[in-house]
N, C-alpha and C positions, 0 to 999 in steps of 0.2 A: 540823775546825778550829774547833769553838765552835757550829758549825749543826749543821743536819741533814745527813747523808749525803747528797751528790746522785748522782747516776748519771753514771758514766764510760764505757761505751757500751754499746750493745744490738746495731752496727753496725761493727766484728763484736763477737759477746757476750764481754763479759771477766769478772774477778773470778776469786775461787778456788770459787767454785760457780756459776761460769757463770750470773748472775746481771742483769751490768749492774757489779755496784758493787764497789770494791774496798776491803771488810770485811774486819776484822780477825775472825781464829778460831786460836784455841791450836792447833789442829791443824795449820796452815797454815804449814809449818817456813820457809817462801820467805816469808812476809810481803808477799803480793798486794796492798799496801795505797798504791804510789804511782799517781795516774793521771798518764800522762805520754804523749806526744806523739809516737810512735816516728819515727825518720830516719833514710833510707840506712843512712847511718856505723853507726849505732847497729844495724842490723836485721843488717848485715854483721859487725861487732864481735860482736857474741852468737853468732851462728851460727858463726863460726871458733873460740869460746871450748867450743860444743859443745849451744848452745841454738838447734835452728833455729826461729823463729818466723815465717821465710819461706813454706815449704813447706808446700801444704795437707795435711790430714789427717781427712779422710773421715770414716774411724774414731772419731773424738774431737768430729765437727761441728764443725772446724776450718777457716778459709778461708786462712788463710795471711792474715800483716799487710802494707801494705804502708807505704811511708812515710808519715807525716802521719794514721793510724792513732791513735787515744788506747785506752791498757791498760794493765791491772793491772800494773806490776810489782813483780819483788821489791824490797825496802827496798836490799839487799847492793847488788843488780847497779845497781840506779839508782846508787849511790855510787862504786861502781868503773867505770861506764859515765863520769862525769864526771871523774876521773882519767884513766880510759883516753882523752877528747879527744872525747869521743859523748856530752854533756850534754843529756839531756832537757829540756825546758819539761813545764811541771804545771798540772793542773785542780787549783787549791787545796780546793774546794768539795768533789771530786772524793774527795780524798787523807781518807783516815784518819787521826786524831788522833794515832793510833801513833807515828806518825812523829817527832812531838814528843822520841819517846824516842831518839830517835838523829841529830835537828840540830833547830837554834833555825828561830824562825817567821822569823826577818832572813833567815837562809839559804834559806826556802821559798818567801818572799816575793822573793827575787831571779831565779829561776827560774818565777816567778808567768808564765805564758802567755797573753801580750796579741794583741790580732787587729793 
């Protein structure tokens, strides 16, 4: 958003290269680029949509998210997770500039995640 990239977590690792951070890469069709603050609603809402992000996964050094959790998600689902009544709070500092490209900073800044 105008800085440098901060780190959205390492606890559990997110991003789209399992990194920490949620960078933007052309490759990366899901746009891993909101950090946000996963919730119940929200963890439950995905996983019946057909995204479990509940369930660990071994396989992948996965621990399974639980709520109050911050992770990369995709740009889409953060937008339709707030429609569907499961709106994320966001690490601004966190978030990728991308984002820009598909809502104004008023709108990011409303959803800005205060202690």
């Amino acid at each position: 958003m105008g800085t440098e990239l901060k780190a959205c977590s390492y606890d559990p690792m997110t991003g789209v290269f399992r990194d920490g951070f949620c960078k933007y890469a052309e490759q990366d069709r899901g746009l891993h680029i909101v950090a946000a603050k996963v919730t119940e609603g929200f963890l439950e809402w995905n996983k019946a949509r057909g995204n479990d992000l509940v369930t660990p996964k071994p396989q992948w050094s996965f621990p399974g998210l639980k709520p109050g959790d911050w992770w990369c998600v995709c740009m889409g689902v953060w937008l339709k997770s707030k429609e569907a009544g499961h709106p994320l709070y966001l690490k601004l500092e966190s978030c990728h500039e991308k984002m820009l490209d598909y809502v104004s900073m008023d709108t990011l800044k409303e959803w800005e995640y205060k202690d």
